[in-house]
N, C-alpha and C positions, 0 to 999 in steps of 0.2 A: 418368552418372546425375545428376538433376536434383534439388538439394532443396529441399524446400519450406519457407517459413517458414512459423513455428506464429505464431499468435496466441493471447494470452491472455483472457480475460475476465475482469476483476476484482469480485468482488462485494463492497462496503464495507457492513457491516455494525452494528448495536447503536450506531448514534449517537443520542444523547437529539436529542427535538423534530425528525428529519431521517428521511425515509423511506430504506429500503437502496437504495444502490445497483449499477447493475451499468455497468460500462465497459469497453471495449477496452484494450489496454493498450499503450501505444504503443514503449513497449521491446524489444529482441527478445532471446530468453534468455528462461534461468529466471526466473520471476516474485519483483518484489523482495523482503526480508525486512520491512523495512520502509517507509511511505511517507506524504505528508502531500500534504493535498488543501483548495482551498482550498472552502469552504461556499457554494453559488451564494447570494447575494443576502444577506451576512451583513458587509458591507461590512469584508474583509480577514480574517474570521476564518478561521482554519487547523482541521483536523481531521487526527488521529494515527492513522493504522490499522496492526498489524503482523498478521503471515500466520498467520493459523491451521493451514490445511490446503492441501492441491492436489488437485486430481483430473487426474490426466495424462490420462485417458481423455478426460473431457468439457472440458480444458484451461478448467480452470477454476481459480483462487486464491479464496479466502476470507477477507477479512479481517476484525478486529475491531479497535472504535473505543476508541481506550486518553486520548486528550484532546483538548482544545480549546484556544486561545487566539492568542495573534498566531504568526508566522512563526516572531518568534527563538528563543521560548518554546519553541516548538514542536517544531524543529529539532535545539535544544540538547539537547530532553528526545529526541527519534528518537536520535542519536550516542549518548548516554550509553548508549539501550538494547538499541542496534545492537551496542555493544562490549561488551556484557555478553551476549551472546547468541550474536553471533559473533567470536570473540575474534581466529581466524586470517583474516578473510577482508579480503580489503584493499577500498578502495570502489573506486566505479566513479565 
């Protein structure tokens, strides 16, 4: 039997000033819990999105823009709230 890989489709959501968007996701697996992306044309600023929802049927994730600011900022604040959320899960 042959199986197939899923892809996902990410839709980033409720960022002030940026329209939603929708992307591929280029990971394979379950879609990430949380993830940070960088703002086309915002020279280096970072956007913080964590998952709201999924839809396995239309593999789709949903996420919501939780901040803004540079990388480290950024980063530091995803770990803090990655470990607070999911407490067992080890990263990847």
């Amino acid at each position: 039997m042959v199986s197939m890989q899923t892809q996902w489709v990410y839709q980033l959501r409720n960022c002030p000033d940026t329209e939603d968007v929708e992307a591929l996701a280029e990971e394979e697996g379950r879609p990430l819990q949380v993830l940070a992306r960088r703002r086309e044309g915002a020279d280096g600023l970072v956007d913080a999105y964590i998952l709201q929802r999924i839809d396995a049927q239309a593999h789709t994730a949903v996420y919501a823009w939780v901040l803004a600011g540079d990388s480290g900022l950024v980063t530091d604040y995803l770990l803090e709230l990655l470990a607070e959320v999911c407490p067992g899960e080890r990263a990847r």
